[in-house]
C-alpha positions as CSV (number, residue, x, y, z in Angstrom):
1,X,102.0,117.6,89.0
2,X,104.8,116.1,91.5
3,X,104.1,114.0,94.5
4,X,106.6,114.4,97.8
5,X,106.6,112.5,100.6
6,X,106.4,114.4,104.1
7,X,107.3,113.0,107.6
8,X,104.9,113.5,110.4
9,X,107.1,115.3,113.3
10,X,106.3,115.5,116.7
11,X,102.9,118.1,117.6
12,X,102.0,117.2,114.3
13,X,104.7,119.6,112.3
14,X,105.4,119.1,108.8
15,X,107.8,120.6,106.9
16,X,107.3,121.9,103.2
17,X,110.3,121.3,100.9
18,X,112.6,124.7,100.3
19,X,111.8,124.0,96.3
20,X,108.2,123.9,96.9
21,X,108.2,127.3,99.4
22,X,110.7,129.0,96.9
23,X,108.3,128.1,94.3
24,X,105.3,129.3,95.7
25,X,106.7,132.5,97.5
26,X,106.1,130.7,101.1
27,X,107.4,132.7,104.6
28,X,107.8,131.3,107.5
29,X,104.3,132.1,109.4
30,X,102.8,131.9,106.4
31,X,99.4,130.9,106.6
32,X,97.9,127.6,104.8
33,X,94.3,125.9,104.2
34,X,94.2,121.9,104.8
35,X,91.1,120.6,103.2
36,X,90.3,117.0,104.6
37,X,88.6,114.9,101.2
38,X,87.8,111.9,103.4
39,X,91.4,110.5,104.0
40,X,93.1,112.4,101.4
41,X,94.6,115.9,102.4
42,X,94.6,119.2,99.8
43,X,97.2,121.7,101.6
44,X,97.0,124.9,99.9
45,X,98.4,128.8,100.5
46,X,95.9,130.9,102.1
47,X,95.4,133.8,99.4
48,X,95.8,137.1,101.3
49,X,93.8,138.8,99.0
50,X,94.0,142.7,100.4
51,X,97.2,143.1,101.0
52,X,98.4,141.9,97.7
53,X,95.8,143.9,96.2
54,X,96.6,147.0,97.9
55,X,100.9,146.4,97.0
56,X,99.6,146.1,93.2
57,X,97.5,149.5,93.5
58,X,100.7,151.1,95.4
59,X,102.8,149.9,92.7
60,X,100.6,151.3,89.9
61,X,99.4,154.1,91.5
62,X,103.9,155.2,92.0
63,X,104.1,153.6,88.2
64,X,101.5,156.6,87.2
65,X,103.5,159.1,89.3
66,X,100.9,160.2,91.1
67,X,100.8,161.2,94.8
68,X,98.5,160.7,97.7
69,X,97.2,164.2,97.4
70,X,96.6,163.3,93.4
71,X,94.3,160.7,94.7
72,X,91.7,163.0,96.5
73,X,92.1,165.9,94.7
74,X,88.5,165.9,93.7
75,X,87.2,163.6,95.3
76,X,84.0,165.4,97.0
77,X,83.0,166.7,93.5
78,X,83.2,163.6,92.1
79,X,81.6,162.0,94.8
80,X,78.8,164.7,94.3
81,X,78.4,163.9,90.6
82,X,77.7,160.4,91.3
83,X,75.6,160.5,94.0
84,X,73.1,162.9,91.5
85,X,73.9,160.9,88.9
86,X,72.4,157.6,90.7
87,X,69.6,158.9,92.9
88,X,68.8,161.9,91.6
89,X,67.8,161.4,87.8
């Protein structure tokens, strides 16, 4: 754990150390979650979960080498199979 010392700017901007958004994969726009514990502050990265989760299904879906079409190809039978599988026996 590290502490740094920020400066209040004027309309209330703060700015993050480069280390600290380098570290953390910070943008500019980036959004953030301030958490107010009473007089003590807990600034946090707002976790975009979807999109990351949809770059990491991209990247494994390429890493299998299969196409869009590979996806679907199926995709009413199976849907089919499951639907008697669940409400049907």
């Amino acid at each position: 754990m590290s502490t740094k010392t920020l400066t209040l700017r004027g309309r209330g901007t703060l700015t993050l150390p480069k280390a600290l958004r380098k570290k953390y994969g910070l943008e500019d726009g980036e959004p953030l979650t301030l958490i107010d514990l009473d007089g003590a502050f807990v600034l946090a990265p707002k976790l975009l979960v979807v999109p990351k989760l949809v770059a990491e299904l991209e990247r494994l879906r390429e890493a299998a080498g299969i196409g869009v079409d590979g996806l679907i190809e199926g995709l009413d039978e199976r849907r089919k199979q499951t639907y008697e599988k669940r409400y049907k026996s």
